[in-house]
N, C-alpha and C positions, 0 to 999 in steps of 0.2 A: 295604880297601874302595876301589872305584874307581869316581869318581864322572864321568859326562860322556863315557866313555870308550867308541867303539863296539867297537874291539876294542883285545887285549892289544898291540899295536906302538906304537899310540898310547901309551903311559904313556912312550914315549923313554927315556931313556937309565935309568932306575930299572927297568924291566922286564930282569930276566935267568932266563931261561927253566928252568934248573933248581932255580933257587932258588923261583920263585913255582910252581914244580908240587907244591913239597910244602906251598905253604903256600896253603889256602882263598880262593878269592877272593868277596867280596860285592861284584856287579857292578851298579849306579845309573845308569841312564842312558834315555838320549829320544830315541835313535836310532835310526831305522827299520833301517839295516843295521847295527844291532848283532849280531856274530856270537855272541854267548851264551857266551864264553869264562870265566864265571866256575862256581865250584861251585852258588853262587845269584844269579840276577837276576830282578832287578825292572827289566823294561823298557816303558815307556810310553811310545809316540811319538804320542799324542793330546796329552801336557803338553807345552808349547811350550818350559821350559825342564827341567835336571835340577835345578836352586832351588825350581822352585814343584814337582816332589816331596818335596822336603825339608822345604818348609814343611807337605804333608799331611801326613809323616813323623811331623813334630815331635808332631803331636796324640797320634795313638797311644804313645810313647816318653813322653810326658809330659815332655818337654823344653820347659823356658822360654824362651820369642824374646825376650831383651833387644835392646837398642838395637843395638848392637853388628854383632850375631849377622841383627839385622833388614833394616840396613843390605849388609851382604853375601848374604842371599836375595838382595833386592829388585834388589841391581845384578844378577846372572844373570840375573834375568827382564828386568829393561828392555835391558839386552846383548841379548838374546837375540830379544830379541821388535824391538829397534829401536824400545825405547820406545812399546809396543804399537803397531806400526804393521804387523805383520805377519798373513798370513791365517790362522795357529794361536793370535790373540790371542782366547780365548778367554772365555765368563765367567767359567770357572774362574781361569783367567790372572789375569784384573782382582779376583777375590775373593782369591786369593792375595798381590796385589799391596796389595790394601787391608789385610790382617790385618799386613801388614810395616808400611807408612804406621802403622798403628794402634799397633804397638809399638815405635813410634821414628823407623825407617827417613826418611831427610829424598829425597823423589824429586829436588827442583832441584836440590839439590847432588850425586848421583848422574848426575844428566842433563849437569849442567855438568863435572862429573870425566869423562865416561865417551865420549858422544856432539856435545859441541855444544864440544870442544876439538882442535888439532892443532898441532904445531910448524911452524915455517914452510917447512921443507925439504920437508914434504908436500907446499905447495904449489908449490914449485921442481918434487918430480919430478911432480905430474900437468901441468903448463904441458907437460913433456916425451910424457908418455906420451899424453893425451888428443888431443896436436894430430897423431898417427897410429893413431887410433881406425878400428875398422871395423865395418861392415856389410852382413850377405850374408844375404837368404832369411828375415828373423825374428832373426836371430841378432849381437849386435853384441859387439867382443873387442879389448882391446889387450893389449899384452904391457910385459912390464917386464925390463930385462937389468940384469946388473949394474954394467955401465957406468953408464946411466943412475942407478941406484942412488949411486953414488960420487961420480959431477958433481952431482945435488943435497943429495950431504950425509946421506939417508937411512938411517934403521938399524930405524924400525920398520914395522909390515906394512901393506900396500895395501891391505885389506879395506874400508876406506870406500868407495874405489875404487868397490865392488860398487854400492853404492846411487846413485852415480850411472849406470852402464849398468845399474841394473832400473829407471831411469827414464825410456830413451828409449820413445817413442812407438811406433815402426816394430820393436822385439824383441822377443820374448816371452820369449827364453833371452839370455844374457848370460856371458861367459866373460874371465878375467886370467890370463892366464899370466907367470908369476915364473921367469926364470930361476937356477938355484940350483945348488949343488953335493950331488953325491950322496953317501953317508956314507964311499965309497974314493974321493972326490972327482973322482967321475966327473963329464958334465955332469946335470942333473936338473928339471925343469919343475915346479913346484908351479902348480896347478891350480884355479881357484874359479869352481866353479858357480854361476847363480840364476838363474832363471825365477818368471817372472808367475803370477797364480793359475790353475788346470787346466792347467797345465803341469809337468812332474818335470823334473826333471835328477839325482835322487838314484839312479836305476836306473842309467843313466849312467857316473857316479864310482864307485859299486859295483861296475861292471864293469871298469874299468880301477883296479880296488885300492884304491879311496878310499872314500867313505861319507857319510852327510849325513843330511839330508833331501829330501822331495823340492820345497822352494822354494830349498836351498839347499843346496849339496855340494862337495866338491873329492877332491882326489885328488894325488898326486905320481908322476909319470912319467918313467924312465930316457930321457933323449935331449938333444940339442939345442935350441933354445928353437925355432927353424926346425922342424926334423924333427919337435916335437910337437904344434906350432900348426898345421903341414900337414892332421896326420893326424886331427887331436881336432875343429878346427871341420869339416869335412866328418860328422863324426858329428855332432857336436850340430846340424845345417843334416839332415838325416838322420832325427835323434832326431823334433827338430822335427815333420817332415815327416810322422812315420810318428804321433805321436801325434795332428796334428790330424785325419789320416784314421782311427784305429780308436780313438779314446779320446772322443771329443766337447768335445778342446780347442779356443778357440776364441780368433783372433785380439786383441789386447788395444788392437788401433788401428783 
């Protein structure tokens, strides 16, 4: 069973492809560009997380939510959602979220584990990365090399990152490029999408091999962190540009 997963590359290094062809997969996930890689899926990208399917799940299966079990829905949904703060937080969302609170599930201590903690090297590398921040057309993007990585000490992922550029005023799309290495240790740009509400960026990442949704998406890209920052923000400044003439998106400033 694969849960979260839009397609089979994601599952990393556990996926080996002759082996999982003879064996069934049941595929669980909320990704709009999930490519349907299993024998059966169940894919909803109306539910904001794949937790609060689980927690519909449970009813049918007649499986019991102990504490435990409630506690780990409820973090996926509040992960997921940015502690509902996001525009697929639905009432479904928050009635999901209640049934977990109800059978144990504690949300402060979830909040305080999850969202409202970080080591201090976090803030060593954004001092770095923020104070070479950009701006061009809607669209604002820093980058993260591995240098910078190493001078502040850092070993876990920038993804907070994100909620601070979907906060500026003047972008509607928002872009971190991660310098990385590729699996023959090539160079490799890992990639994170987010855009304001009527706006996608999940078409986007799907097109360049990645997948998401469409407030929020990435993707990883063969190249130099240069070579892929050149070529990506001129599409996303692009993307932009072409959704608020034929989609009725509409500026967020």
């Amino acid at each position: 069973i694969c849960l979260d997963m839009s397609s089979a590359d994601r599952m990393g290094a556990v996926y080996d492809e002759p082996r999982f062809g003879a064996i069934p997969l049941v595929v669980i996930d909320h990704h709009i560009t999930n490519t349907n890689f299993g024998v059966a899926n169940w894919v909803e990208p109306r539910c904001a997380a794949t937790a609060q399917m689980l927690v519909v799940l449970s009813g049918p299966l007649g499986i019991e939510v102990d504490t435990r079990l409630a506690q780990c829905l409820l973090t996926g949904i509040v992960t997921d959602t940015l502690c509902f703060r996001t525009s697929n937080t639905t009432p479904e969302v928050l009635e999901a979220a209640m049934c977990m609170q109800r059978a144990g599930a504690d949300l402060s201590d979830i909040v305080r584990q999850t969202l409202n903690r970080m080591p201090f090297s976090t803030l060593h590398l954004w001092s770095r990365v923020l104070a070479d921040a950009h701006l061009d057309q809607g669209v604002t993007w820093v980058t993260v090399s591995q240098a910078q990585l190493r001078q502040a000490g850092h070993e876990g992922d920038d993804s907070r990152l994100n909620s601070i550029l979907s906060s500026i005023n003047e972008a509607d799309m928002s872009a971190i490029f991660t310098e990385k290495l590729g699996a023959n240790g090539s160079p490799a740009v890992e990639c994170s999408f987010r855009a304001k509400p009527g706006f996608n960026v999940g078409e986007l990442a799907f097109q360049l091999g990645g997948g998401g949704h469409a407030p929020a998406s990435g993707c990883t890209i063969a190249g130099t962190l240069d070579d892929v920052v050149g070529s990506v923000v001129p599409m996303l400044v692009a993307e932009r540009r072409r959704q608020l003439a034929h989609t009725g998106a509409t500026p967020q400033h």
